[in-house]
N, C-alpha and C positions, 0 to 999 in steps of 0.2 A: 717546368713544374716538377719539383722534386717525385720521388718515387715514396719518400713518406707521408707529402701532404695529400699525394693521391689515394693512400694507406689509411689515412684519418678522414677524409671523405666518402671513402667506400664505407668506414665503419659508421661515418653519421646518417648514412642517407642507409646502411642498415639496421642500427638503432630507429632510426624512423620509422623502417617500415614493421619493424618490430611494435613499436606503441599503436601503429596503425591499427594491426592484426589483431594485438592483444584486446583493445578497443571494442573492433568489432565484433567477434568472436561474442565477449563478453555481452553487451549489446544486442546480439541477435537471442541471445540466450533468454531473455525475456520477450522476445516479439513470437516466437515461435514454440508450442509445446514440445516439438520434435525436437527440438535444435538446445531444449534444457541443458541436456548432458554437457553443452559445451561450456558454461561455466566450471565444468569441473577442471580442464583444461587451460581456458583461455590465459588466467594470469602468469602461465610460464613467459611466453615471451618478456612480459612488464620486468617477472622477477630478473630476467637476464639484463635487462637493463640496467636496472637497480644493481646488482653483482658487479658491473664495469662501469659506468658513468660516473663522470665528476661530477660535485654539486651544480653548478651552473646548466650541463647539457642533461642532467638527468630531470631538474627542475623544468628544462623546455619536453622533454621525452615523455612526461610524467603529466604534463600539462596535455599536453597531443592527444595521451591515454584516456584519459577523462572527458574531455572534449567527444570524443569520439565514442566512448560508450555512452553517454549519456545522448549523444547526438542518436545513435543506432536506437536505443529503447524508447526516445521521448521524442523521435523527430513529430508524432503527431502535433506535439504544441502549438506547431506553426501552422497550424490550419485556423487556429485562434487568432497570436501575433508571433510573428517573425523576430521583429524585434523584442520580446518577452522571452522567446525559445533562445535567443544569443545572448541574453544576459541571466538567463540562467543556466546554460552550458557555461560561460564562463566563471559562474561562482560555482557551482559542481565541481567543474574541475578544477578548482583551487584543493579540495578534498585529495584529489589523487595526487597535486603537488605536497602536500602536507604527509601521506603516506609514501612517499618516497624519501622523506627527508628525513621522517622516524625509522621506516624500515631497513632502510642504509645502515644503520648503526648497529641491527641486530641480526641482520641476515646472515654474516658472515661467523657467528657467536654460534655458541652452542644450544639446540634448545629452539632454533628456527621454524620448526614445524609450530611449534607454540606461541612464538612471541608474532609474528608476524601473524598468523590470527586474529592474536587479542589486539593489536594494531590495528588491522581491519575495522576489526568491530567498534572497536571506542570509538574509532571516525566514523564509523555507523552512529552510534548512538551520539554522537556531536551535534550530525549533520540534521537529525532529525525532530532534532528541541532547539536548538542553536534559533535564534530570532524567529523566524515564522516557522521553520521547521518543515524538511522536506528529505524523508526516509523513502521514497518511491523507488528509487533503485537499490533498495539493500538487497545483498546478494541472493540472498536466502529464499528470497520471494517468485526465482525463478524454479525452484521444484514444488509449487505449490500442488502439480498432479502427484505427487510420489508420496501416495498416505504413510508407508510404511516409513518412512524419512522423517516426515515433519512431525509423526505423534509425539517424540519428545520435547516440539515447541512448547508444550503444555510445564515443564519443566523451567525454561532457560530463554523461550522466548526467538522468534527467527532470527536473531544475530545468532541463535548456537548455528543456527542452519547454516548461518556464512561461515562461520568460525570453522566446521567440519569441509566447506568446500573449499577454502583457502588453504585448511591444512593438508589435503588434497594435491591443492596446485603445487605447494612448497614441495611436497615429496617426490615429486616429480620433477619439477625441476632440479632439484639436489642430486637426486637420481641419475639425469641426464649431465649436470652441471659434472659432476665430480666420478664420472663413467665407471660405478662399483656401484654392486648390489648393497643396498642399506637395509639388513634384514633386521634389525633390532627395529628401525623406525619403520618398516613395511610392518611386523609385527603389530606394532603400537598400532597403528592407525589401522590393520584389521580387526583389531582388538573391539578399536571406538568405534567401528562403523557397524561391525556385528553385533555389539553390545545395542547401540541406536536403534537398529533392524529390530532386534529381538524385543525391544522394550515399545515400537509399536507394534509390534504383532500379538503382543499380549494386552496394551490398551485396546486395540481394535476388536479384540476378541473378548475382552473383559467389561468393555463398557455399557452401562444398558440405561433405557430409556426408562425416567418411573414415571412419566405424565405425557402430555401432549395438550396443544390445542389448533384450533380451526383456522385457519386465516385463506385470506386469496391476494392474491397482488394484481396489479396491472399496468401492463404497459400499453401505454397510448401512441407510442412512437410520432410522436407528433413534431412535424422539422422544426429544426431553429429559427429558422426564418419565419414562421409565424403564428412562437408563441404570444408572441406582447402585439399582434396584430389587432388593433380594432374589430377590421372588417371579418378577421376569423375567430373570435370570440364566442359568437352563438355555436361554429359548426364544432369547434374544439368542446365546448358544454356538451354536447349531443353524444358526440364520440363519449366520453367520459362515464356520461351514462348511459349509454347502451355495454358498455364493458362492464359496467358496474352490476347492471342486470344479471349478466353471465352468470356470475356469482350466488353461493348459496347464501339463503336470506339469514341463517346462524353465524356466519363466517365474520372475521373482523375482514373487513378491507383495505386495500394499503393505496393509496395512491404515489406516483415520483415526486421529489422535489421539484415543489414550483408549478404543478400539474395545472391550477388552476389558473386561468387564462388572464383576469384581474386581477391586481395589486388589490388586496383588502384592506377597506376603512369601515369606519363607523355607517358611512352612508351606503355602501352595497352588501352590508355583511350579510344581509337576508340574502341575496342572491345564493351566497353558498350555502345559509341554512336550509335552503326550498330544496334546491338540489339536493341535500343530503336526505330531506324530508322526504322527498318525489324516488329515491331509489329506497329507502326504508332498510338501509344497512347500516351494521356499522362501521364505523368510517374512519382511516388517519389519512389525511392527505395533503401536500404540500403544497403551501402557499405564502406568499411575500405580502406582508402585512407593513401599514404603513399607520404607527401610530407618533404622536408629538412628531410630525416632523423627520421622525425616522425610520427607514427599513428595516426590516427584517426576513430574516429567511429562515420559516417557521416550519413546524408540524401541525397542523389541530385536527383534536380527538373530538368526537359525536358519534353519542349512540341512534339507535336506529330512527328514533322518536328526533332527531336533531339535536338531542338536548349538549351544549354545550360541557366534554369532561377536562377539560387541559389543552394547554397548549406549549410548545418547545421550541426559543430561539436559539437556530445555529449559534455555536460557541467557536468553534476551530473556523475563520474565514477563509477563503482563496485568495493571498496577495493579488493583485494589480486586476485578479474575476470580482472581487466583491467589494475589497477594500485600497486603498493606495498605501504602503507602510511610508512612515513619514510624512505624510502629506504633506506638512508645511513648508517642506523641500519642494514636493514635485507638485505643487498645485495645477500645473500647467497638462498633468497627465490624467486621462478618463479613467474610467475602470470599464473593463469588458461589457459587463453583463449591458441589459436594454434598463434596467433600473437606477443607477448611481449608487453611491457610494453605500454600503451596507453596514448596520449597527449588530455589535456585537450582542448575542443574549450573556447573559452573567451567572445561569446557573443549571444544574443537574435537573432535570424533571424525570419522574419515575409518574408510569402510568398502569392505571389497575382493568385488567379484559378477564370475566369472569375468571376472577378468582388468583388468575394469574400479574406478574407484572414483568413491567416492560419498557425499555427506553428507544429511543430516537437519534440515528447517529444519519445525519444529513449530509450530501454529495460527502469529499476527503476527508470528513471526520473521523473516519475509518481507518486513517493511516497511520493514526496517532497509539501505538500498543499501550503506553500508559493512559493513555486519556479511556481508551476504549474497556479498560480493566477494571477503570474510575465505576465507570455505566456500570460496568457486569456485578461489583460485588452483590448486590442487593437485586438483581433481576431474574426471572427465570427464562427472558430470551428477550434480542436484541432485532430491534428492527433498522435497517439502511435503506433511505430515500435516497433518490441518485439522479441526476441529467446527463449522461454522458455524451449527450450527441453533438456538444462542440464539437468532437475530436475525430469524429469518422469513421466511426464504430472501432476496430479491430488494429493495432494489437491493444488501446489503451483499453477499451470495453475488458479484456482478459486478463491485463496488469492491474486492472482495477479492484479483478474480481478474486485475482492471488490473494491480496492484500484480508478481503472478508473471511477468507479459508483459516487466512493464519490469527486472525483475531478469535474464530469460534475457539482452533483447536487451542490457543494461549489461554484460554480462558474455560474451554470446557464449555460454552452453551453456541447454543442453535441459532442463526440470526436470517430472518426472512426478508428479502431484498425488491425493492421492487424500483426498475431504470426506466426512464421515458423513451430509451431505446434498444436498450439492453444491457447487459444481460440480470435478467429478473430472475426470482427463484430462492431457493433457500440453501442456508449450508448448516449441517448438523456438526453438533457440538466434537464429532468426530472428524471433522475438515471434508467429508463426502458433498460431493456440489450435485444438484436438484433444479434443472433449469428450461423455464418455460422455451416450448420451441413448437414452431410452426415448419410444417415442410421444410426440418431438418435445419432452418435459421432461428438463430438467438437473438440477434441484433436485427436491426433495422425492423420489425416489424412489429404488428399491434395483438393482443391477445391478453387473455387472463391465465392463470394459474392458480388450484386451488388442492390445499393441500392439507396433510396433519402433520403439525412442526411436530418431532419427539423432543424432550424437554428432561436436562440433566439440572440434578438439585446440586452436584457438588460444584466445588471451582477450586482451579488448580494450583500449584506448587508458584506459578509464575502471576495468577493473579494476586497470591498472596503476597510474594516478596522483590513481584517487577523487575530489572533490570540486572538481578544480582550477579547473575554469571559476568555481565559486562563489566561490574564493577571487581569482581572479584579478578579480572583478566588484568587489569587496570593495576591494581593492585601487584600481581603477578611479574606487569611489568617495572613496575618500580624497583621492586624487592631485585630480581636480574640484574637493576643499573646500580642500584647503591650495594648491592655486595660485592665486595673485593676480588678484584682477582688474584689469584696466588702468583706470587713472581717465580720465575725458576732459582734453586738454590747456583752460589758460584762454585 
């Protein structure tokens, strides 16, 4: 065995353990609030890759990388299905194959702090409309504690968020990559991080609340295992309201998606009206309604009298949790939930609580930043029904809860949350999180929560013009490919 082939195997099996690294680093960086910081870091190894790898081993290296971060931050899916979590690792990481085939081309160019961001980010914003759409690991989502950080999501949307940690990682690799201080580009990017600093410290300090209203939420923590029970139907009622009681009799109350223990038809709908009659509150609480034939995974609004005000079907589904894509291909496959296959709602509902209004964004509708901006223009605060307790509570319960921080501060309002597991509570239109807890735990347990939302009449820079910086980055990068380069004179 030659003493080169032994040369180019040491270097594959350390490019491996490079994507490995990089992977997980990345990856833990959203399971853990401590462990944030390390997205700021983790993509150097990838970038090294990407700087020496041919097309073929950097495509398998690249594939590795994705594979493995997505594996570290989403491995709860598998408490679901096994086989759902490995066919969606594997289309994930086709993403990180795709950014290594564009990055390649600009990394070694001038201007790589920049381009290689806006790279980032478009496959961000790809991955997250692209057919069913799945943005859950965009980078950005893992500093959702660092208020001072994210206030300028309000501006540009948490792709700036990745955009500043990816140009991060570049400068540092560069830095190590080419063993000289790069004081013009350290410059630059203290520039942009203190500029960011600065510009929340003065939204934070400048924001203020002109209104408020009353609400309570509740979590019923009630297991998976026996929500669709028959024989636990009456005790899951009882639970429900005696929570409900908790509550002030002024307060609107919130119940989780799905909370109530029967599929609703024409023939039991009085059960839910009595209920709502018998606790004498007002009421939104989530329930699967089955009309012609089809399901639905609703909202419905009652005032305290029972009286019938609106109701809200899910619009954004869970592939293969609510609905099957394609079906006429995979007939052969169920869908998670104890219901079958679920029907889409087809429109916006906007709801009126003294004076105020309000919409309904049900379990991952939340992860959608345009969809979510849709709701907000015309609302004065957003409410999130949620089931999370497929998943095991914690780290998803936390990723989940990133995700509602960064839609209040994109948008400027307050949105009150309530999980059948956890975590329940509110986030103020400033990304500050507000959350129910009993002896010190979020999750897994049953209580109410009852609060006064603060209530912002403006909306921001980003609910007005959505996704512009991404587009504008996109843009950015065109213009780099199609301008000439200057040849050297002879």
């Amino acid at each position: 065995m030659s003493f080169a082939y032994r040369l180019s195997e040491l270097s594959n099996m350390i490019n491996l353990l490079l994507a490995v690294i990089s992977g997980l680093l990345t990856g833990l960086s959203f399971d853990f609030e401590f462990l944030s910081f390390l997205a700021w870091i983790s993509l150097i190894p990838l970038l090294f890759i990407l700087n020496k790898s041919q097309l073929k081993k950097g495509i398998f290296y690249s594939f590795i990388f994705g594979f493995v971060y997505s594996l570290t931050a989403m491995f709860w899916v598998g408490n679901v299905t096994k086989l759902g979590l490995i066919v969606l690792l594997g289309y994930l990481s086709l993403y990180a194959v795709l950014f290594f085939a564009i990055s390649r081309y600009f990394l070694k160019k001038p201007l790589a702090i920049f381009t290689i961001p806006c790279v980032w980010i478009a496959l961000e914003l790809l991955r997250e409309n692209i057919w069913c759409g799945f943005g859950w690991t965009n980078l950005g989502y893992s500093q959702y504690r660092n208020l001072y950080l994210i206030q300028s999501a309000d501006l540009f949307g948490v792709k700036f968020i990745s955009f500043v940690i990816v140009m991060v990682n570049v400068l540092f690799f560069e830095a190590i990559s080419k063993k000289r201080f790069l004081f013009s580009k350290i410059l630059t990017v203290l520039i942009i991080l203190s500029s960011i600093l600065a510009y929340g410290f003065f939204r934070l300090n400048n924001l203020k609340s002109q209104n408020s209203v009353n609400l309570s939420v509740v979590q019923p923590n009630i297991p998976q295992e026996l929500k669709w029970e028959e024989a636990a139907q009456t005790d899951i009622i009882e639970k429900l309201k005696k929570l409900s009681l908790r509550t002030p009799n002024d307060s609107l109350v919130i119940f989780p998606e799905a909370s109530w223990p029967l599929v609703v038809t024409n023939e039991n709908y009085n059960l839910l009206r009595d209920f709502v009659k018998e606790t004498k509150r007002n009421m939104l609480i989530g329930a699967v309604t089955s009309e012609k034939e089809n399901f639905y995974n609703t909202a419905i609004f009652f005032d305290k009298d029972a009286k019938f005000l609106g109701i809200y079907r899910k619009i954004k589904l869970v592939p293969f949790g609510e609905y099957i894509p394609l079906r006429n291909l995979f007939s052969f496959i169920d869908v998670i939930n104890s219901i079958g296959d679920t029907s889409r709602g087809k429109e916006y509902k906007i709801f009126s609580y003294k004076g105020k209004e309000f919409s309904v964004l049900i379990c991952f509708e939340d992860i959608f930043p345009l969809f979510v901006s849709d709701f907000a223009k015309k609302d004065d605060f957003l409410i999130n029904i949620t089931n999370d307790a497929w998943y095991g509570g914690n780290p998803e319960c936390n990723q989940h809860l990133s995700m509602v921080v960064f839609r209040a501060v994109e948008n400027r309002i307050s949105i009150a949350r309530s999980a059948n597991t956890g975590i329940s509570g509110w986030v103020s239109y400033k990304g500050d999180i507000h959350k129910l807890n009993y002896e010190g735990k979020d999750i897994l347990v049953d209580g109410t929560l009852n609060f006064t939302l603060p209530l912002n009449t403006g909306r921001s820079l980003y609910n007005k013009w959505g996704e512009l910086f991404v587009y504008l980055s996109m843009a950015f990068l065109a213009v780099i490919i199609l301008i000439p380069r200057k040849t050297p004179r002879a």
